[in-house]
C-alpha positions as CSV (number, residue, x, y, z in Angstrom):
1,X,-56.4,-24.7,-14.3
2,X,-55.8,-22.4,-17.3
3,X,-56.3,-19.5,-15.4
4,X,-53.7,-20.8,-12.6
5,X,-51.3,-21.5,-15.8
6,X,-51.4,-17.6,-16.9
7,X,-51.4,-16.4,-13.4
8,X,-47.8,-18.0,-12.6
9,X,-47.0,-17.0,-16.3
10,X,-47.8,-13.2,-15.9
11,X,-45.8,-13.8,-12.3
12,X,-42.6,-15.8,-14.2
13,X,-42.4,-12.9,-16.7
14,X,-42.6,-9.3,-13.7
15,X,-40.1,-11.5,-12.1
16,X,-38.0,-12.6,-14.9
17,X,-38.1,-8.5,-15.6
18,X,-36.9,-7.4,-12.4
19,X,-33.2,-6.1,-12.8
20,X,-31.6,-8.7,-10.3
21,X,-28.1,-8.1,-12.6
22,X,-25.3,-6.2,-11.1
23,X,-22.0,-5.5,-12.5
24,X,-20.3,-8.5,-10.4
25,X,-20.9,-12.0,-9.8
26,X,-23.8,-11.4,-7.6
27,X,-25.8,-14.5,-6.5
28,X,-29.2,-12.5,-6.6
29,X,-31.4,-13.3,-3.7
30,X,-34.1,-11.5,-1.4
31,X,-36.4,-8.7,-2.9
32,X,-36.1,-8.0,-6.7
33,X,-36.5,-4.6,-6.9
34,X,-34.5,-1.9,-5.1
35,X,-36.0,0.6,-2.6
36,X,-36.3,4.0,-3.8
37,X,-34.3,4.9,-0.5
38,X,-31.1,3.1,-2.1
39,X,-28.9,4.8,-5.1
40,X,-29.3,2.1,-8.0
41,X,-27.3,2.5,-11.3
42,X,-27.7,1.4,-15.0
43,X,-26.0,-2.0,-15.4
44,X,-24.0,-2.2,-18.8
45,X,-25.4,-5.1,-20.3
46,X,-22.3,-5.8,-22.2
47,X,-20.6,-6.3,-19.2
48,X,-18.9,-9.3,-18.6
49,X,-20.0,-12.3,-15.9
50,X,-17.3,-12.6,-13.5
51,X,-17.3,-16.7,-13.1
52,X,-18.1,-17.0,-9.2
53,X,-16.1,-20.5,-9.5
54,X,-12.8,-18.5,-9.5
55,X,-13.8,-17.2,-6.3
56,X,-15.3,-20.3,-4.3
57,X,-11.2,-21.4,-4.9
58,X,-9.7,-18.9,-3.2
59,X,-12.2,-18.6,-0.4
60,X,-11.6,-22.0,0.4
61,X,-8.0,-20.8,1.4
62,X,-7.9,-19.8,4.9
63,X,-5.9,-16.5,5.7
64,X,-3.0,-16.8,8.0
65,X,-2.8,-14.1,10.7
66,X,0.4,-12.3,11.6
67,X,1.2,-10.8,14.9
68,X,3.5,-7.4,15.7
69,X,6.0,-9.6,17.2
70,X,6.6,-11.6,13.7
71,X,6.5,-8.9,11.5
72,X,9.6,-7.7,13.7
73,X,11.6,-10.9,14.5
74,X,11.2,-11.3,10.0
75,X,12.0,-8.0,9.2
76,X,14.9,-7.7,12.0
77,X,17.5,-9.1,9.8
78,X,16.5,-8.5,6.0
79,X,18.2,-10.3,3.2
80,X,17.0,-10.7,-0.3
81,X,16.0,-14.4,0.5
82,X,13.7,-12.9,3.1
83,X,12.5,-10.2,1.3
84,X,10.8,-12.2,-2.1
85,X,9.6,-14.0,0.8
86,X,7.5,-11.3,2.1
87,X,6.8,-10.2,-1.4
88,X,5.3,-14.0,-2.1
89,X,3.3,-13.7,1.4
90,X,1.7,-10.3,0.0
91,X,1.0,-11.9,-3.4
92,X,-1.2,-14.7,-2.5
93,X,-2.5,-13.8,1.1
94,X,-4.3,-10.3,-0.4
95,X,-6.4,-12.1,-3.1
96,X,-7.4,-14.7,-0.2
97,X,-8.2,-12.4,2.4
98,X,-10.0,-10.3,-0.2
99,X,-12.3,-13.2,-1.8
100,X,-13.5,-13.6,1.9
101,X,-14.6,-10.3,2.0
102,X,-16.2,-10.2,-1.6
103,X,-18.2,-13.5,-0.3
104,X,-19.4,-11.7,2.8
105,X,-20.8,-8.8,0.4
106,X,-22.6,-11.1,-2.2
107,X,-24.2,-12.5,1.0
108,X,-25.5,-9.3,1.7
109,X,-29.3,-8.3,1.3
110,X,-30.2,-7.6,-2.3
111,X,-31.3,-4.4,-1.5
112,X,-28.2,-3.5,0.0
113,X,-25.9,-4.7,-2.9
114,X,-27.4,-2.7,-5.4
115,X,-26.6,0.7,-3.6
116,X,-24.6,3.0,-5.9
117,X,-21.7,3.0,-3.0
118,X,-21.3,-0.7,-1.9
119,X,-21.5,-1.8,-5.8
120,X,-18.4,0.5,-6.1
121,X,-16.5,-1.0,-3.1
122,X,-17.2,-4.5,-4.3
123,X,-16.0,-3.4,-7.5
124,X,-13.3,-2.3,-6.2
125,X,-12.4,-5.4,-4.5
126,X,-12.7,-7.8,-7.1
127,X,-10.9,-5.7,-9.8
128,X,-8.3,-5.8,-7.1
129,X,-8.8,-9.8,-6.2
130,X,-8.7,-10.6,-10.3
131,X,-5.1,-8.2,-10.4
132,X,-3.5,-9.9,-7.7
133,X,-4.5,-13.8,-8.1
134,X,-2.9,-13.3,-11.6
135,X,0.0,-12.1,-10.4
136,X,3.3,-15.1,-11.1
137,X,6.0,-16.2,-8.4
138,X,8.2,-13.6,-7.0
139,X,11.7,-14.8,-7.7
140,X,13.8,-11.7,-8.3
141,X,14.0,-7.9,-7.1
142,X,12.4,-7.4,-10.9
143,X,9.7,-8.8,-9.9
144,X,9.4,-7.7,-6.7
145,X,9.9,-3.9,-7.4
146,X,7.1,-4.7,-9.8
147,X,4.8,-6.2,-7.1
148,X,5.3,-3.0,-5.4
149,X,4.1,-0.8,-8.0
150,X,0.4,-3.1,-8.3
151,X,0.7,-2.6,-4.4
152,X,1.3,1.2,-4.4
153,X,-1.6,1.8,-7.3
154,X,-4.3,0.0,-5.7
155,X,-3.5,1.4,-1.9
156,X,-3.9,4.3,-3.6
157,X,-7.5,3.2,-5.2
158,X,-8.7,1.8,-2.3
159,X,-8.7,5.2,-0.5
160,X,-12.2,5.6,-1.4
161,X,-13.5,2.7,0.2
162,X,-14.0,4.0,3.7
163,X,-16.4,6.9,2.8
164,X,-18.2,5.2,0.5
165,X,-19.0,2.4,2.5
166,X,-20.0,4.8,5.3
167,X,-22.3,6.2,2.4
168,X,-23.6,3.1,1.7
169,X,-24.6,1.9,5.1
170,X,-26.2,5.6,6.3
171,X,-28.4,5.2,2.5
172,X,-29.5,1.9,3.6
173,X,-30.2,2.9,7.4
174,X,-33.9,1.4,8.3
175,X,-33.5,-1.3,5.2
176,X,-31.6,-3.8,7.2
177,X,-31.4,-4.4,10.9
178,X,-28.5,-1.7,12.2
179,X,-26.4,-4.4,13.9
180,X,-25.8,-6.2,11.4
181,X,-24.8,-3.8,8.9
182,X,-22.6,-2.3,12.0
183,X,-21.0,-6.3,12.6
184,X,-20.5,-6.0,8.9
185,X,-19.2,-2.7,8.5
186,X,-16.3,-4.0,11.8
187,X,-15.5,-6.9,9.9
188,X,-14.6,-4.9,6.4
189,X,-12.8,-2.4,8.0
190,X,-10.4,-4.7,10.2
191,X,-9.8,-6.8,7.5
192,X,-9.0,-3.6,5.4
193,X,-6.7,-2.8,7.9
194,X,-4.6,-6.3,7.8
195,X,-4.3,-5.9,4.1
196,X,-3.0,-2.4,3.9
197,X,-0.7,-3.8,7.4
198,X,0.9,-6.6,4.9
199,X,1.0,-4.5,2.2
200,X,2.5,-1.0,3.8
201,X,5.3,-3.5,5.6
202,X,6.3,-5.0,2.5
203,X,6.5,-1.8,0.9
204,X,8.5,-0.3,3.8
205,X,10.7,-3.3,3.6
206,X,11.3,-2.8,0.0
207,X,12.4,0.6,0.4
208,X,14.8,-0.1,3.2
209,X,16.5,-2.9,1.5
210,X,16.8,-0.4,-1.7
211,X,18.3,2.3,0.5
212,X,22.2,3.0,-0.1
213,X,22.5,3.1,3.7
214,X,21.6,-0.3,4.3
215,X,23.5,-3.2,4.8
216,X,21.7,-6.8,4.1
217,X,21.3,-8.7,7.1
218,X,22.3,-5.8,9.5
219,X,20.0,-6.0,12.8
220,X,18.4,-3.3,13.4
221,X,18.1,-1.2,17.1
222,X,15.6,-1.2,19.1
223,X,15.0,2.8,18.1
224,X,14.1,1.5,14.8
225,X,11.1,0.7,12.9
226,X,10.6,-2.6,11.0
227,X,9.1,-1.8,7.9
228,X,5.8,0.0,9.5
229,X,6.4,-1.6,12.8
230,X,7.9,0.9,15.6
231,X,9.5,-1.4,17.5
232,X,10.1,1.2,20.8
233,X,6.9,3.1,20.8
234,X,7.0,5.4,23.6
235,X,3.9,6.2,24.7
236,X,4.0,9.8,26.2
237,X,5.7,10.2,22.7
238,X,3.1,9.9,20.7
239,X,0.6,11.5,22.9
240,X,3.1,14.5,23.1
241,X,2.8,15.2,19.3
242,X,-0.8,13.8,18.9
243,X,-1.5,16.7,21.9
244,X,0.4,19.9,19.6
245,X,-1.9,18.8,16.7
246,X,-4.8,18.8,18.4
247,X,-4.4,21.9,19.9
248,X,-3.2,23.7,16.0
249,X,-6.8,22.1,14.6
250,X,-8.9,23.6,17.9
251,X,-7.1,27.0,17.5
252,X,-7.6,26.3,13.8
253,X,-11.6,26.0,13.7
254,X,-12.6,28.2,16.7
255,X,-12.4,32.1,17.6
256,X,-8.9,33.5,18.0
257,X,-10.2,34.5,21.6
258,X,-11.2,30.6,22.7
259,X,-9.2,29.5,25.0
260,X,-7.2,26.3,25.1
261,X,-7.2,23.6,27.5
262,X,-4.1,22.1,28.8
263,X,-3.4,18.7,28.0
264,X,-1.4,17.0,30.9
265,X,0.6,14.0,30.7
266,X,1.0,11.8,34.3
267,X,2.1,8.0,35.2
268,X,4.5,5.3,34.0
269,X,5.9,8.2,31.0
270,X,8.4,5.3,29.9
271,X,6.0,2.7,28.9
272,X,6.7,1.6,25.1
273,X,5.9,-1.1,23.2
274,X,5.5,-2.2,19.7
275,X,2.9,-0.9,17.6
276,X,1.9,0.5,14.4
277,X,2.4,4.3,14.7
278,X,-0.3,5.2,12.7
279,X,-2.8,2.7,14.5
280,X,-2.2,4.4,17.7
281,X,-1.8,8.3,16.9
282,X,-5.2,8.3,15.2
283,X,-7.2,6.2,18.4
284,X,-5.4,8.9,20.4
285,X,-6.0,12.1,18.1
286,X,-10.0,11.4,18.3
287,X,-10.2,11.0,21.8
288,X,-8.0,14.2,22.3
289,X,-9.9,16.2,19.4
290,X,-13.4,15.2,20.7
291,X,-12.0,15.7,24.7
292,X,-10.9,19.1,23.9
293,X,-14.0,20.6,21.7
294,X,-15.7,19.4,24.6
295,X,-14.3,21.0,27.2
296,X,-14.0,24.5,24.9
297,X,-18.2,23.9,24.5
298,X,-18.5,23.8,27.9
299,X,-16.4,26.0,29.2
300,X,-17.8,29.3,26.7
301,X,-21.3,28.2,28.4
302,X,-20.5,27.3,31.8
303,X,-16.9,28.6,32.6
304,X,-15.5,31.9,33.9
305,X,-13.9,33.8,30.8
306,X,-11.1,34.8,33.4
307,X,-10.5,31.6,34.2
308,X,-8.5,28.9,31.6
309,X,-10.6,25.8,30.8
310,X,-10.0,22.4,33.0
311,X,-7.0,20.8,31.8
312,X,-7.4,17.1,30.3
313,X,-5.7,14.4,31.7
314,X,-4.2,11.7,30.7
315,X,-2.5,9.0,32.4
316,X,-0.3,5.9,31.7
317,X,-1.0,3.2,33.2
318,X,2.2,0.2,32.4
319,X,1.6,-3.7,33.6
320,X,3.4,-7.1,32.9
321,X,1.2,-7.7,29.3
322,X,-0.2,-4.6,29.0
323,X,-0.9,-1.0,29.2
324,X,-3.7,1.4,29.7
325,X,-3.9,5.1,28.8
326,X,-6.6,7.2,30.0
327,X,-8.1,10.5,28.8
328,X,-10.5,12.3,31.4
329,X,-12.0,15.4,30.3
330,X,-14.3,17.7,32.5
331,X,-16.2,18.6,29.1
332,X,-19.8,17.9,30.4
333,X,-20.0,14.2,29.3
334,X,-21.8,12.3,26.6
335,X,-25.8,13.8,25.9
336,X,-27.8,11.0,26.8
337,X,-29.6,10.6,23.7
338,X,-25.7,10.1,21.2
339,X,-24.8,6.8,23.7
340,X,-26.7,4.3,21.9
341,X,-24.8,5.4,18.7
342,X,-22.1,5.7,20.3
343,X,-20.2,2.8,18.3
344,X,-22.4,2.5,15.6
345,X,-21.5,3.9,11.9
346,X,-24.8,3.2,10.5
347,X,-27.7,5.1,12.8
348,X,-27.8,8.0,14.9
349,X,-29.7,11.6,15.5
350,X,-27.2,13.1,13.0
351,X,-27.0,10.4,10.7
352,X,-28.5,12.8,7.8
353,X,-25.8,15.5,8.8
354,X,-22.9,12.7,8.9
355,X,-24.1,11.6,4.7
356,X,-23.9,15.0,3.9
357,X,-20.8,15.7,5.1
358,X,-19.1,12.3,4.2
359,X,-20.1,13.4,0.2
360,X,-17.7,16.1,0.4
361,X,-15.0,13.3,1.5
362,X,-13.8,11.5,-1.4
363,X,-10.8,9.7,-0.4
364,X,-10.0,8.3,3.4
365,X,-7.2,7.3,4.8
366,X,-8.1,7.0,8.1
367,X,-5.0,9.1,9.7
368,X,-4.9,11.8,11.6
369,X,-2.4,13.4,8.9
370,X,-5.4,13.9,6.7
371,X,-7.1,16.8,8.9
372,X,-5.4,19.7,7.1
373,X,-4.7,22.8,8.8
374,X,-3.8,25.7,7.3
375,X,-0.4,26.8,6.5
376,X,0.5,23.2,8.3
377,X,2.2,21.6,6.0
378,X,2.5,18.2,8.0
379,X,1.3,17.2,11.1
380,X,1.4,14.0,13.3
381,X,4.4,11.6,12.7
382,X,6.1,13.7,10.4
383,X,9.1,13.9,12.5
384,X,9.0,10.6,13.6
385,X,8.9,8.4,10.2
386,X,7.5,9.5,6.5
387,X,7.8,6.4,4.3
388,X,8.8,8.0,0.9
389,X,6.2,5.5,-0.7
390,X,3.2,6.9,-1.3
391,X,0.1,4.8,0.4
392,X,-2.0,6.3,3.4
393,X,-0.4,9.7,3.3
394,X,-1.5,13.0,4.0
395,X,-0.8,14.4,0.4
396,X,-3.2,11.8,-1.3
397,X,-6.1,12.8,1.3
398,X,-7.4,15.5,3.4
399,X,-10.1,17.0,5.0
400,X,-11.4,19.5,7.2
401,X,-10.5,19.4,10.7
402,X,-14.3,20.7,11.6
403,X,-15.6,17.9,9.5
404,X,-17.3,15.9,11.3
405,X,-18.0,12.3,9.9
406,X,-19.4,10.3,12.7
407,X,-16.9,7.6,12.6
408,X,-13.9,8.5,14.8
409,X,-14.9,6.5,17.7
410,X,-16.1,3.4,16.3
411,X,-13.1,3.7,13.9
412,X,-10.9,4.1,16.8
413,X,-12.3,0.9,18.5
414,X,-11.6,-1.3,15.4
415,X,-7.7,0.0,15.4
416,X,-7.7,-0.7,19.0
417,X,-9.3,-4.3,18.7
418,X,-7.4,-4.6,16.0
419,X,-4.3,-5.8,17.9
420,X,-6.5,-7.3,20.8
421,X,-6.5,-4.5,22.4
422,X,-9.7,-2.3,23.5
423,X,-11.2,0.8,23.9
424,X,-14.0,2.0,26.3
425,X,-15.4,5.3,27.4
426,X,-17.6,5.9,30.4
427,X,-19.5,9.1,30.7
428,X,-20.4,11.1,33.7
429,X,-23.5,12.9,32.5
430,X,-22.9,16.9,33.5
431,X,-19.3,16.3,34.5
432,X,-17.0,14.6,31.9
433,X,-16.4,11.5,30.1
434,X,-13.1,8.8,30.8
435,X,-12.0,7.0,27.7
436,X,-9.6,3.3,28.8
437,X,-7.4,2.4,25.9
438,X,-5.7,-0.7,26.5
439,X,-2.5,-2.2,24.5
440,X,-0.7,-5.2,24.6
441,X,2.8,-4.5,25.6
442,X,4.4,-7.7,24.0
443,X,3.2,-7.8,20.5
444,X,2.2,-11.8,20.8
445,X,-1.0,-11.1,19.8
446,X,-2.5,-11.9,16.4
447,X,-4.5,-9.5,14.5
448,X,-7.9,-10.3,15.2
449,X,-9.8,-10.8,11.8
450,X,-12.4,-12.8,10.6
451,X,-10.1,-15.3,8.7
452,X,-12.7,-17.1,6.9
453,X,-16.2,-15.5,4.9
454,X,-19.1,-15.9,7.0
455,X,-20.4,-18.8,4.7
456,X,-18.2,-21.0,5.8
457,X,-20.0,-21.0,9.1
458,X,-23.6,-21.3,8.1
């Protein structure tokens, strides 16, 4: 029995020495030491202990979803009334939907938490969770413009969040089962993308109530954006400019003598609905980008050099609730071996290739503004809408346009099922691939986010 007693002793103690303390209220569970394989860092032991209490209040909140349709028929008709309104909205539903997310990382696998990258993201989040439950009552424009600069800094923070989570889930790739780090990785992203929604349309609010040529409570047209919203977004619009910027980053990263291909634009050209501009140009600047390279690829290997490259062609497809754009490209199709990762952002062949090149990416923004080109100086929406705050922009962020970081696609999909819409490609090996991206036309739809931490349903 003795020896029993200073067996489990001996054990007490190596476990009791394990470091199982992060920097963050962790609630330490599986293994107690980290894999080699996963980035660790020294813990400052003079750190203080973030009371998980604090939390467990405002994850009990649930967050309330928004849809395009209210952020329009709110914004429409903008008084000062309605604006500390928004500004109050803002102030207690980003803490809320941000405690859900900082629950559905402590629930993560030990060894995954202690990665260098998804300790800084979590972080991240709290530091921005503590700063904005602390935040008092909006009751004046005082106040409000002061919101707005809290709002402004930490959009601008945040911008390192996507790469290193992407970081983060390639270090831990063969740790934890891919799908679920994928099912996590969705949920993260979409609800980083209702948080900078509500907080980029209160900012674009703000700045067109402060602008000398508006009048409070003036309705605005129908050519107009609300705040971020563009209420009439005209499809072949935006496929129009998404198509000249394309073509300036192919000519941009490929031999002055490459030819090319013709992007053609056929079907219902006067579909529009409402939308989020940025949403949609960067779904439709990665299936044109990829489409084209594609079709340059093939054509230098297969093609006649006399002859021009197929064309791509896209088509507009309008319906009652919806519409469908598709992009067919004769660029040879998907290899068979990249479909099963087709939609994943945390396994694949090039998945060593993808870190690398994500570590000379320190700040996303997940526009397609941010792929510089030289002597561009701005590309995409720039003649459609600049907000003069600065958020998601392309001056705070930019990389290479022959960067490739192994996320456009899924990406892509999680702006498109954002909205509940979708996004589907289908590829014909040796021929081409079809990529369906449907939209809902009447902007009825709620975002679709996890409203609640995954606790809640265990």
């Amino acid at each position: 029995m003795l020896s029993n007693a200073l067996r489990n002793a001996r054990k007490s103690r190596t476990l009791t020495a394990s470091p199982i303390v992060l920097d963050g209220p962790w609630r330490a569970s599986c293994v107690p030491v980290a894999s080699p394989m996963v980035q660790t860092r020294a813990v400052n032991s003079n750190q203080a202990w973030r009371p998980v209490r604090v939390l467990d209040e405002w994850v009990s909140k649930e967050a309330r979803p928004i849809s395009l349709r209210q952020l329009m028929v709110f914004g429409r008709s903008l008084t000062e009334k309605r604006l500390i309104d928004s500004a109050n909205y803002v102030r207690t539903e980003l803490p809320t939907r941000i405690a859900h997310r900082l629950r559905d990382m402590q629930l993560l696998p030990y060894v995954v938490v202690r990665n260098a990258h998804i300790n800084d993201v979590y972080n991240l989040y709290y530091n921005a969770f503590d700063t904005f439950r602390k935040i008092k009552e909006i009751k004046t424009l005082d106040d409000n413009d002061r919101l707005c600069e809290v709002i402004s800094a930490n959009l601008k923070k945040h911008l390192t969040v996507i790469p290193k989570l992407a970081m983060g889930i390639h270090e831990c790739e063969g740790l934890v089962d891919a799908k679920e780090m994928d099912q996590f990785m969705n949920t993260i992203l979409k609800s980083r993308i209702s948080r900078r929604v509500i907080a980029e349309q209160h900012l674009s609010l703000t700045e067109t109530y402060n602008s000398p040529y508006f009048s409070p409570g003036a309705k605005l047209s129908e050519s107009d954006f609300i705040g971020e919203v563009f209420i009439k977004c005209n499809a072949k619009n935006v496929i129009e400019n998404c198509a000249d910027t394309i073509k300036k980053i192919a000519r941009s990263i490929n031999p002055p003598d490459v030819k090319i291909p013709e992007i053609r634009i056929e079907g219902h050209l006067e579909t529009s609905f409402p939308y989020i501009l940025s949403h949609l140009e960067y779904i439709i600047g990665e299936l044109l980008r990829n489409s084209v390279q594609a079709v340059i690829d093939r054509h230098q290997t297969h093609g006649s050099p006399d002859e021009p490259p197929p064309p791509i062609e896209v088509t507009i497809a309008e319906a009652p609730k919806h519409a469908t754009i598709r992009i067919s490209d004769r660029g040879g199709g998907i290899p068979r071996h990249e479909l099963p990762y087709l939609w994943a952002f945390s396994k694949g062949p090039l998945s060593q290739q993808r870190l690398r090149n994500l570590n000379r990416v320190p700040r996303m923004a997940a526009t397609m503004q941010e792929l510089s080109v030289e002597d561009e100086a701005e590309l995409g929406r720039a003649d459609l809408k600049t907000p003069p705050y600065q958020s998601s922009l392309a001056s705070l962020t930019s990389r290479p346009p022959d960067l490739r970081l192994g996320m456009g696609l899924p990406l892509s999909r999680v702006y498109a099922e954002y909205w509940a819409g979708s996004l589907e490609l289908h590829s014909l090996a040796g021929y081409g691939v079809d990529a369906f991206l449907q939209i809902s036309r009447l902007g009825n739809k709620n975002e679709q986010v996890i409203t609640r931490a995954s606790m809640d349903a265990l």
